[in-house]
N, C-alpha and C positions, 0 to 999 in steps of 0.2 A: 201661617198657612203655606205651607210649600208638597211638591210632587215630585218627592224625592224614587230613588231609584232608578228612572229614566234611559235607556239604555245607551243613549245620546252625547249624555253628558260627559265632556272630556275629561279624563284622567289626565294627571302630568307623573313626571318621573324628573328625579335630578337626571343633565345629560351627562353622560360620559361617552367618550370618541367610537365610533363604531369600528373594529378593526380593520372590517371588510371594505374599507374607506379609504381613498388617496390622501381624501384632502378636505379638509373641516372647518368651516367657515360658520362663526356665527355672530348674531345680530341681538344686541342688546339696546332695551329701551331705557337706554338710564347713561350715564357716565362710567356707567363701571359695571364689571360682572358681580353679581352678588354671590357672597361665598352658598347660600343655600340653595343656590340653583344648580352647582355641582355634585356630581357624585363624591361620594368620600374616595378621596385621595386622587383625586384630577384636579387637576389646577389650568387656570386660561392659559396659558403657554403652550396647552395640546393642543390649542384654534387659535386661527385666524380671528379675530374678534372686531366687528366693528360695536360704535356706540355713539349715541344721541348727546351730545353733552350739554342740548336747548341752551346756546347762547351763538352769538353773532361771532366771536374771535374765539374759532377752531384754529388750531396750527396748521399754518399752509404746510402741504408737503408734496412732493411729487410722487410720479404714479409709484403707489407703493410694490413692496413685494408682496405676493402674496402665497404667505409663507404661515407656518404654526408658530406660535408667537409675537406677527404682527400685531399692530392697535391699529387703526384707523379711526377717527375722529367725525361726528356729522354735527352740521348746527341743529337737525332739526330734525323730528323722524320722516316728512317726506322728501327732504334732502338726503337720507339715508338709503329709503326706496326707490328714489331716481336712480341711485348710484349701482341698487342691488338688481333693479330689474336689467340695467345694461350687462353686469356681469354676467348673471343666469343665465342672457343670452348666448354668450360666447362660452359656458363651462362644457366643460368635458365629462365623459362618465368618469362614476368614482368619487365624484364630490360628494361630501353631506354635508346637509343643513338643518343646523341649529336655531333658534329663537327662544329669546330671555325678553320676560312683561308679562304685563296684563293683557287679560284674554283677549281684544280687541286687537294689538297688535300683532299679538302670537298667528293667529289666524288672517289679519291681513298677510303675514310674511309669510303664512302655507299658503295660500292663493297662490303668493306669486313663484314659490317654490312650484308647485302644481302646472300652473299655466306653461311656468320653460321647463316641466317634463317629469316633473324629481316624483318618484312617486313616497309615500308614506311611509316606507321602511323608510327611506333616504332621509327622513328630517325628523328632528327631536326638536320638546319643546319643555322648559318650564314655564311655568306659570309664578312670580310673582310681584308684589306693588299691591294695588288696590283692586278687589273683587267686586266693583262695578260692575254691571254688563250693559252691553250692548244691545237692545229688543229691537224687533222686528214685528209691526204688526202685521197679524194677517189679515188684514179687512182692509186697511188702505195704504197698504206694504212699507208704512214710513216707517225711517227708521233711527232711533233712540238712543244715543251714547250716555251712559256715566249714571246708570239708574242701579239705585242703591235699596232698593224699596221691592216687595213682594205683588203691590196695585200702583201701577204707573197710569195718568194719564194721559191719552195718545195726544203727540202735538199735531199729528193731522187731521184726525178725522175727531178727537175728543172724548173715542171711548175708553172708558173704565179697565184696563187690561189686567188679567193676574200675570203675572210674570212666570214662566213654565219653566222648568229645567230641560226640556226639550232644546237642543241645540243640532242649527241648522250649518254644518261646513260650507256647504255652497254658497249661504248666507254671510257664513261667519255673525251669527246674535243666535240670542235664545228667543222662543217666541212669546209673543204677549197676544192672547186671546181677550174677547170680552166675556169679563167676569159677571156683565148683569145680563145677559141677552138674552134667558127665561123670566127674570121678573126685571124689570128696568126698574133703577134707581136704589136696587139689592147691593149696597156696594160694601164689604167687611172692609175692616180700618184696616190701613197698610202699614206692614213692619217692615221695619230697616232688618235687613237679611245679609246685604252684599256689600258689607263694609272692607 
């Protein structure tokens, strides 16, 4: 059971460098750029790239350059968003930004792109890893990481939710409504959708 067509729901595109750009900066949730997240025939050399490499012994280095074909290295993805929200702060016009992952980081990294100013032509995004999402309910606004499933149970308030393709940006999640609230106890069997 899904509510497809939704006009909400994000597309992605592989990125490639936008011309009208100084300078390209992007953020990968992983150790490495994945080749599918590029257009054909751009290679990470045309960005800046940082990357999550989740462990403790990242190579120290000093302040780097930041330059197209830099790497920069984080232990951790919010070790990597401490680092990005200080820069955003100080960037100049002409920057873009990029974001490589799953939906949940992509959209934490537009927030923060957004908040120091960059508006939506300014930043490109792939989408991949795992199509988990992130829910949102709207009855007691909690909110739900790493739901694979079309009927989630709410962990706050306990109701029955369908999982909607409706996606909130300001939220960053899709929402989860309750699926029994005409007949209570009407609950259809939940499929794995978001593998």
């Amino acid at each position: 059971m899904s509510d497809q067509g939704i006009k909400s729901r994000p597309s992605y595109q592989p990125i490639a460098p936008d011309p009208a750009g100084r300078h390209h900066l992007m953020v990968v949730d992983g150790a490495e750029v994945p080749p599918e997240a590029l257009a054909e025939g751009v290679t990470p050399s045309a960005f800046e790239v940082w990357t999550v490499a989740r462990r403790s012994a990242v190579p120290g280095a000093p302040m780097m350059e930041e330059a197209a074909g830099a790497v920069r290295t984080f232990r951790s993805t919010p070790h990597l968003f401490s680092a990005l929200e200080e820069r955003l702060a100080r960037e100049t016009m002409g920057l873009r930004f990029y974001a490589v992952g799953p939906e949940p980081f992509l959209w934490d990294a537009y927030g923060m792109g957004e908040r120091a100013g960059l508006s939506r032509q300014e930043m490109g995004f792939a989408h991949v890893g795992p199509k988990a999402r992130r829910i949102f309910c709207v009855h007691c606004r909690e909110v739900m990481e790493k739901v694979t499933t079309s009927i989630v149970t709410c962990t706050g308030c306990g109701a029955a939710l369908f999982v909607r393709d409706h996606f909130s940006r300001r939220l960053a999640a899709f929402m989860g409504v309750q699926i029994d609230a005409e007949v209570p106890g009407e609950v259809p069997a939940a499929e794995e959708l978001y593998r």
